[in-house]
C-alpha positions in Angstrom: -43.6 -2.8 39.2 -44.6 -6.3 39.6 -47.3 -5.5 36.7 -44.7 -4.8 34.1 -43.1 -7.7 35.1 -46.1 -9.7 34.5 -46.0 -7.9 31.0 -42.7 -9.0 29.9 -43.6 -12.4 31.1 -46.2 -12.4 28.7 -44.0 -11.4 26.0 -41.8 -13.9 26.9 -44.9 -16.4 26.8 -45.1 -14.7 23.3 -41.3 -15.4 22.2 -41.5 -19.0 23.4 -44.1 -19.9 20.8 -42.6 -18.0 18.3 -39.6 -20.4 18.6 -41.4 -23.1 18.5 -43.5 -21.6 15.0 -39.6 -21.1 13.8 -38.5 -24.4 15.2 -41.2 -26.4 13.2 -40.0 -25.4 9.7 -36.1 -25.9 9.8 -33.8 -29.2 10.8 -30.4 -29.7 12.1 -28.2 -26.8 14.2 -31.2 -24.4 13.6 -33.9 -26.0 14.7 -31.8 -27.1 17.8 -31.3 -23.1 17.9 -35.0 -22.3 17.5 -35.6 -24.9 20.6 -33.0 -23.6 22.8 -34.9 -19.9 22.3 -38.2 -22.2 23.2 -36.9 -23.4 26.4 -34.9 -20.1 27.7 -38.4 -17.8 27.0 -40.1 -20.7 29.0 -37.3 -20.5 31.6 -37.9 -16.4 32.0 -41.5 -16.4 31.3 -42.1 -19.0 34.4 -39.4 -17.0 36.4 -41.0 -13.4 36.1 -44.5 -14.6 36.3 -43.2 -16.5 39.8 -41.9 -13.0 40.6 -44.8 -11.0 39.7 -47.5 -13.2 42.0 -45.5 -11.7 45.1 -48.3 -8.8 45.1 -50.4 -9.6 42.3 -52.6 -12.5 43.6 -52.6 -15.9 41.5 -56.0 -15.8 40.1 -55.6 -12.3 38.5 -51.5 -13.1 37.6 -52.2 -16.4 35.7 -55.4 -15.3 33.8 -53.4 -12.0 32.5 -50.5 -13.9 31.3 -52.1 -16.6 29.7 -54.2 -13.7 27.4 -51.2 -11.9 26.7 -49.5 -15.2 25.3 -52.7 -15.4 23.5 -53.4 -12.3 22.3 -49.4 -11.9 21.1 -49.2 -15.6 19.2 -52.3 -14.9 17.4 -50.6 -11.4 16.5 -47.4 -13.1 15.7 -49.3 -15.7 14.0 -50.8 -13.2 11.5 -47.8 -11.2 10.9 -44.8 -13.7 10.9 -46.7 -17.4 9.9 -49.3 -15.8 7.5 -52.0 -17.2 9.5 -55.6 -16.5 8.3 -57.3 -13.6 10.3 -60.9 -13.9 10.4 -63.8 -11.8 12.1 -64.4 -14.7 15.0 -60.5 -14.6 15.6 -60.8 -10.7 16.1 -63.6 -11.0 17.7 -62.4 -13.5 20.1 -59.4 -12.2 20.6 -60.7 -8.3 21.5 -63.0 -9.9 24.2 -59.5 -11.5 25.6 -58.7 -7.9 25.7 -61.6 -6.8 27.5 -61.0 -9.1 29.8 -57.7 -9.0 30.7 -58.7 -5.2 31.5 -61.8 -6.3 33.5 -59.4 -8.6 35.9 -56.7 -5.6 36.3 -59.2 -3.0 37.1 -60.7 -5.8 39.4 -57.1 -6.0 41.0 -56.8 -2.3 42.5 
């Protein structure tokens, strides 16, 4: 269970920055909008990760969220803030992957 909470935390990780992306392109009410998305995804993305190193040990926990934000805001960054894709950014980004599946298979 605690793994799927470390997932959405991730996600959350993800939504934060797209807020931010949003937040950096628009002024008055909105952008105060776009922030206040910024800081509640923090707020739940800090909370669940918190929750999820009760049985998932730190060093494992941290790494695997951290490449999940990655790996979703450079997806997000593609799709949503036409962000150039290049062969060293898919590279780089499937050896996050590989990773991240190294240090949860290291976990069990």
């Amino acid at each position: 269970m605690n793994w799927i909470i470390l997932i959405i935390a991730g996600m959350c990780e993800v939504g934060f920055t797209y807020c931010l992306g949003r937040a950096k392109s628009v002024t008055g009410t909105e952008w105060y909008l776009w922030i206040g998305g910024f800081v509640v995804f923090s707020i739940v993305s800090m909370v669940l990760l918190a929750k999820a190193t009760h049985t998932i040990p730190m060093s494992i926990a941290y790494p695997v969220w951290t490449g999940i934000g990655v790996i979703g805001t450079v997806i997000v960054g593609v799709i949503f803030f036409n962000e150039l894709i290049t062969f060293w950014k898919i590279l780089f980004t499937i050896m996050l992957i590989v990773s991240i599946v190294g240090l949860k298979l290291l976990s069990e």
